[in-house]
N, C-alpha and C positions, 0 to 999 in steps of 0.2 A: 411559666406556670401561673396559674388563678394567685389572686391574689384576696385572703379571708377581707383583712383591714378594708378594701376597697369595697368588695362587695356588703360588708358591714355596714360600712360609711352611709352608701346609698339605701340600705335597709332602713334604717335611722330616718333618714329623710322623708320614706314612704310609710314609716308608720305614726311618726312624730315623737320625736324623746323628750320627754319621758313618757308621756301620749297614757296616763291614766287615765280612766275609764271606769263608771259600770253604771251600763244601760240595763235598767233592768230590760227592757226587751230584745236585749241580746242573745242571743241561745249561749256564747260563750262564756256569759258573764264580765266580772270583775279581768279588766286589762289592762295590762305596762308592758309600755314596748313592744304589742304587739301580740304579748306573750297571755295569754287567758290565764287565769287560777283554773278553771277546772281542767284544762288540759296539762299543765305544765304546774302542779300540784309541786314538785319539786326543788322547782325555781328557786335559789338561796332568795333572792331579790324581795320573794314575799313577806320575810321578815322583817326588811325595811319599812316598806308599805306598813305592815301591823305596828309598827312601833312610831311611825309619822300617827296615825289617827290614834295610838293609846297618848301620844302628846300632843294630842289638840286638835290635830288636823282630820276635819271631817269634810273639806270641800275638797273638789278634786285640782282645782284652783291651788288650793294649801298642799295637797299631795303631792301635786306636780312640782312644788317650789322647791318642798322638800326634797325629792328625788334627785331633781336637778341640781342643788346643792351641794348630794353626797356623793363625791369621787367612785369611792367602792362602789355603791350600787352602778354608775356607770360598770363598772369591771366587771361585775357580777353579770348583765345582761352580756357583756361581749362573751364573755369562758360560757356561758347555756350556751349561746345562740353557735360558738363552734364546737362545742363538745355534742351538741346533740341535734343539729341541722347540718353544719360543712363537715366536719371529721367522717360520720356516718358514710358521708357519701365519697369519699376521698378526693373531694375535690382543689385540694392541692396539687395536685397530680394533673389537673386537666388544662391542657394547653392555651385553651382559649376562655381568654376572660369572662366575656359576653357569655357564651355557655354555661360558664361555672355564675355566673350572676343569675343567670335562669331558671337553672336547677335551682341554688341554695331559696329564690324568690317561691319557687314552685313548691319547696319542702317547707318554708316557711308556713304561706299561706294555707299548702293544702295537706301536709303532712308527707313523712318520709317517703312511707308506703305508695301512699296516690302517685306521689313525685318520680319514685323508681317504676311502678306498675307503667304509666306514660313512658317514660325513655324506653321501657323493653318493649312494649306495643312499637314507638317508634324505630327503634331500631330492628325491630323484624319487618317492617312496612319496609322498610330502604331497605332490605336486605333482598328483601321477595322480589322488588322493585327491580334490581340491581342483576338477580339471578334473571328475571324475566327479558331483560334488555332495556331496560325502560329508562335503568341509568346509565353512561359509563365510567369509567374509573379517571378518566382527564379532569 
């Protein structure tokens, strides 16, 4: 079965931890770990953030020190990033690693919905495919 931690691991890498951010020309705005404040309004993690710049930290240089610093906020982005990207999609369950990396990349990036809307498209494409003769089952 998938395994969260691993796909985690390699998330990390792709987005840069602690990978503070805010471009003002970003349409997402303010970022850590990948995660935007206006999407992910939620986030425990943004209380850290608020309390690094109400104690001094106003470069993202100094945010980032701090983040990286503080244990829990690690913890904090792993419990969001499975409680409301992998759990959602049960991909514990899914046999194959690389798949389950895809999907959770794909929900990451482009959100649950887009993420499930794509696999159902794809999987009635294979399915049409498959009635039609185009696949076989070997």
């Amino acid at each position: 079965m998938a395994d969260f931690a691993a796909a985690y691991a390699q998330l990390l890498q792709d987005e840069g931890f602690p990978g503070y951010v805010h471009d003002p020309n970003d349409p997402g705005g303010e970022t850590v770990a990948g995660l935007t404040r206006r999407d992910n309004p939620d986030f425990a993690g943004w209380a850290v953030v608020d309390a690094i710049r109400q104690g001094g930290g106003t470069t993202p240089a100094q945010i980032n020190a701090g983040l990286a610093a503080d244990p829990a906020f690690r913890a904090q982005c792993c419990a969001y990033y499975k409680r409301t990207r992998w759990d959602p999609l049960y991909l514990d369950g899914e046999p194959n690693q690389r798949l389950a990396d895809s999907i959770f990349n794909m929900a990451v990036n482009a959100g649950q919905r887009v993420s499930l809307e794509l696999l159902q498209r794809a999987e009635a494409e294979i399915r049409a495919q498959f009635a039609a003769g185009a696949l076989d089952d070997a």
